[in-house]
N, C-alpha and C positions, 0 to 999 in steps of 0.2 A: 563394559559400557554402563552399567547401573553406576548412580552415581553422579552419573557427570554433567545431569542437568540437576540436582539437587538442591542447588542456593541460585537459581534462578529468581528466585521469590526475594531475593534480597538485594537483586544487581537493578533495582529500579534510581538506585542513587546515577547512573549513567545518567539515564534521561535526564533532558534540559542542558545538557554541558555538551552536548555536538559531540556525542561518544556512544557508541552503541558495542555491543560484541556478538560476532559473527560463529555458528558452529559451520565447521569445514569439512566439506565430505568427497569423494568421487563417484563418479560414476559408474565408470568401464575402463578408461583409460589412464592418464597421468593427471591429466587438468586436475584444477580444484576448485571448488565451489562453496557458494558461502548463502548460510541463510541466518536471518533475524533470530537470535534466544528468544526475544520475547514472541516470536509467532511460535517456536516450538512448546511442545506440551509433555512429550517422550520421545525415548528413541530406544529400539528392542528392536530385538533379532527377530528376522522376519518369521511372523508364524503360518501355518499352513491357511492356504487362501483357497477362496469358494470360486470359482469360475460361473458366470451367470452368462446366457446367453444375448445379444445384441447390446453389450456396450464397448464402449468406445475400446477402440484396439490398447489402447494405454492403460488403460486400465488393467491389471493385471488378476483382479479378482477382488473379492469384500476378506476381508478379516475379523474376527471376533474379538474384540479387545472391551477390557472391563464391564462388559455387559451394553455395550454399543458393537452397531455395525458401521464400517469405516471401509471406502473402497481407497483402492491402495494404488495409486498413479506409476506406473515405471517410467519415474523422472528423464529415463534416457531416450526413452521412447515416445516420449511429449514435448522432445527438442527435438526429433529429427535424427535420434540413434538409432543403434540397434536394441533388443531387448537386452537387458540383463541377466545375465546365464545365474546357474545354480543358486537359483532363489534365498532359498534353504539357508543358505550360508550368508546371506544380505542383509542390510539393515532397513526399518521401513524408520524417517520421520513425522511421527506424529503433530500435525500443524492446525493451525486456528485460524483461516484467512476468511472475512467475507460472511461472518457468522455462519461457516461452515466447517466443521473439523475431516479433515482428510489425512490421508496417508502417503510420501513418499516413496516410493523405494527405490533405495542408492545404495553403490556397491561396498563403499565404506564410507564409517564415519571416524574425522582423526582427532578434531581435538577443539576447545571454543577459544579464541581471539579476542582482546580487548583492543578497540580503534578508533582514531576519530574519525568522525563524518568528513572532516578534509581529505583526509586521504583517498578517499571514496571518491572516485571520477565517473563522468558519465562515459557510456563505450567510446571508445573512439569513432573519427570519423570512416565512414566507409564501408563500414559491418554489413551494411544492407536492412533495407526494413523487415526480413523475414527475420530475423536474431532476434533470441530470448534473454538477450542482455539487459539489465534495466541498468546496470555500474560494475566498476570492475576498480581492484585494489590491485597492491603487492605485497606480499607476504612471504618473506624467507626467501626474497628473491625471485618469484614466479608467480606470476596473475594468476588470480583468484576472479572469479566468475560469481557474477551476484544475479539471481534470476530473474526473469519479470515472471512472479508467479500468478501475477492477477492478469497475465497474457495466457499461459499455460491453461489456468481452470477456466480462461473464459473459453477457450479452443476445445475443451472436452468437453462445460457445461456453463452452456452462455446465460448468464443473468439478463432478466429484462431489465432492458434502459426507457422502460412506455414510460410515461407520467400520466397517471390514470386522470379520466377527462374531467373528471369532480375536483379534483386538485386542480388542473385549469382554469377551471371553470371560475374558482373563487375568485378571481379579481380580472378586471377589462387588460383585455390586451394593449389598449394605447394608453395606460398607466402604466404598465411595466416598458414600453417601447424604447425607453431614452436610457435604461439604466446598463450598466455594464459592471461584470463580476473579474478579478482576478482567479485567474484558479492556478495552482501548483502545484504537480504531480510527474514522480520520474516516471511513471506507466502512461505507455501512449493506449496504452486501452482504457484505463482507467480518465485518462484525458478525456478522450471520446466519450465515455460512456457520465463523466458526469456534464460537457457541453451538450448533450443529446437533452438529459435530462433539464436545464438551464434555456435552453433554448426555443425548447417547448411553451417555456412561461412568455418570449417575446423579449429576453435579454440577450446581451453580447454576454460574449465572452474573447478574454484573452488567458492565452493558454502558456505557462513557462513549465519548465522541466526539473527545476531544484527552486531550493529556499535561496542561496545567492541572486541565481537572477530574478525571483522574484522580487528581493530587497536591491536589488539593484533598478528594476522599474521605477516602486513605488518613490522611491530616490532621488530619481530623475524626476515623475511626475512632481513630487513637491516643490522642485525649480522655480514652477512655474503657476502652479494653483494647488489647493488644499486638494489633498489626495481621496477624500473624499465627495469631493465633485464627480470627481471619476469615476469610479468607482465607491459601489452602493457596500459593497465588501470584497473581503477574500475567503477563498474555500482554498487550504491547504493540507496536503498529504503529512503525515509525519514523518515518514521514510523517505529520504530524499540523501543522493550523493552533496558533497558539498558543505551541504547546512540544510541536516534535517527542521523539520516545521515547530518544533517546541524553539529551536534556537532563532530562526524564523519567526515567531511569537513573539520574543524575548527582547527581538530587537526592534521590532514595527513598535509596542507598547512602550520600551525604550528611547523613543526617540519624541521630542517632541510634536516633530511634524507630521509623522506618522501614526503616532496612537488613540488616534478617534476611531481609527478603520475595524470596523466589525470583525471578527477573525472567524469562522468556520473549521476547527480542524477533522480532517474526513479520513478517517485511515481504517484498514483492516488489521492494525494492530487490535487487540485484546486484555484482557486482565483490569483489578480491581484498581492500578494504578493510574488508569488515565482518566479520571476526573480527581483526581489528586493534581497532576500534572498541568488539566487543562488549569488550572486553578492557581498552581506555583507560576505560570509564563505567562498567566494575565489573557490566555482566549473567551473567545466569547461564550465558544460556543464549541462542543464536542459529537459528531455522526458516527456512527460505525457505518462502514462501505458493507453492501451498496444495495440502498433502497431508495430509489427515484422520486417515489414520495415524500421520504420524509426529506430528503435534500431541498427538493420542491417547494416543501411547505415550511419548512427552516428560512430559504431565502425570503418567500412571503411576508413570515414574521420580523424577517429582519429588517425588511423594506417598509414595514409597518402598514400591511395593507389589511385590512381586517374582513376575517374570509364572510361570503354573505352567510344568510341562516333562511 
């Protein structure tokens, strides 16, 4: 396994072209599973783990890793599996979601994938709202399972969605009253938890699930009035089935109807490359997930409301 995430640092050329590549792992059983390179950070054979008492049953223990402590999630065990037998012999994902780094542990890791974000579907219908699906591909023949991991840490370590009352406070509520946001996001938790935050300020919200139907909205709305009446901006994910949010970007600023709209992109991606990126696709503006105030006081400045003193 050493190795194989190595020139990661150099697959930043993907982004923007609707192409990302997945590293493919299992569990326990046959399924296969697929997570973002660029969330990952390592991946090593699982080292001996500290058991601490009163956390979360998924949790499988903390790990010592390069001079950090890192608790180590039993990914099969935070969907609703059983535990993962002979640890020992398992591999942990070292990941970056949420300006948190955590651990995986999955029963093997086989190999990374290059793909487009077309191919990338959201679950099918009928999966039910408990499922940790956020998109599923095909690969070699057999679906592959892409997780909602920002569903998974929020069920083990839920982030506050407050929006602290001083950030409220900076501007009247019946000036924010008439305004409304786009937001794009394939996580219905991350859905929620940034309308939570939005909503506090005295704004709408409308809520879609990839970058297509987002560009498919604002689309429509330009039919019929500048898209910007409408909406005051967008807050978009970068991970997205479809048409990730840089492609998403690329094409709102693209278009002439559409490129006056404020763009917000809000992702728990990571790394030195995304204000490079936000910068090549023309956004406005770049958040790491998820801090309710700073989302909060981003939309403020974008509305041009100027906080009192």
């Amino acid at each position: 396994m050493a190795g194989i995430l190595d020139s990661v640092n150099q697959r930043t050329q993907l982004v923007g072209q609707n192409r990302l590549e997945l590293l493919l792992f299992k569990l326990g059983g046959i399924q296969r599973y697929g997570i973002n390179v660029f969330k990952v950070k390592e991946v090593l054979q699982c080292p001996p783990l500290t058991a601490l008492p009163k956390l979360h049953r998924a949790i499988r223990g903390i790990a010592h890793i390069r001079g950090q402590t890192i608790s180590v999630i039993d990914m099969n065990l935070a969907t609703g599996g059983r535990a993962i037998d002979n640890i020992e012999d398992r591999f942990i994902i070292i990941t970056e979601y949420n300006r948190s780094i955590q651990g995986f542990l999955v029963g093997s890791v086989e190999r990374i994938i290059n793909i487009n974000w077309e191919d990338i579907l959201p679950p099918p219908n009928g999966v039910g709202r408990y499922n940790y699906m956020t998109a599923v591909t095909e690969i070699d023949g057999s679906l592959v399972e892409i997780l909602d991991v920002e569903k998974i840490l929020d069920e083990i370590a839920p982030v506050n969605t407050e929006v602290h009352a001083d950030v409220i406070a900076q501007v009247p509520m019946e000036v924010m009253a008439n305004k409304r946001i786009l937001v794009a996001d394939d996580s219905s938790v991350a859905r929620k938890q940034i309308q939570r935050a939005i909503t506090a300020l005295g704004i709408e919200c409308d809520l879609v699930k990839d970058g297509k139907e987002a560009l498919e909205v604002l689309l429509e709305v330009s039919k019929t009035q500048p898209v910007i009446e409408k909406y005051a901006l967008m807050i978009s994910d970068v991970e997205m089935p479809e048409m990730d949010g840089y492609t998403l970007t690329s094409a709102v600023k693209g278009n002439s109807d559409l490129k006056d709209l404020h763009i917000i992109l809000h992702t728990s991606l990571s790394g030195i490359f995304n204000q490079a990126m936000v910068e090549k696709v023309g956004a406005n503006d770049f958040i790491a997930k998820f801090n309710p105030d700073e989302l909060a006081t981003a939309v403020q400045k974008v509305i041009n409301i100027k906080p009192k003193h």
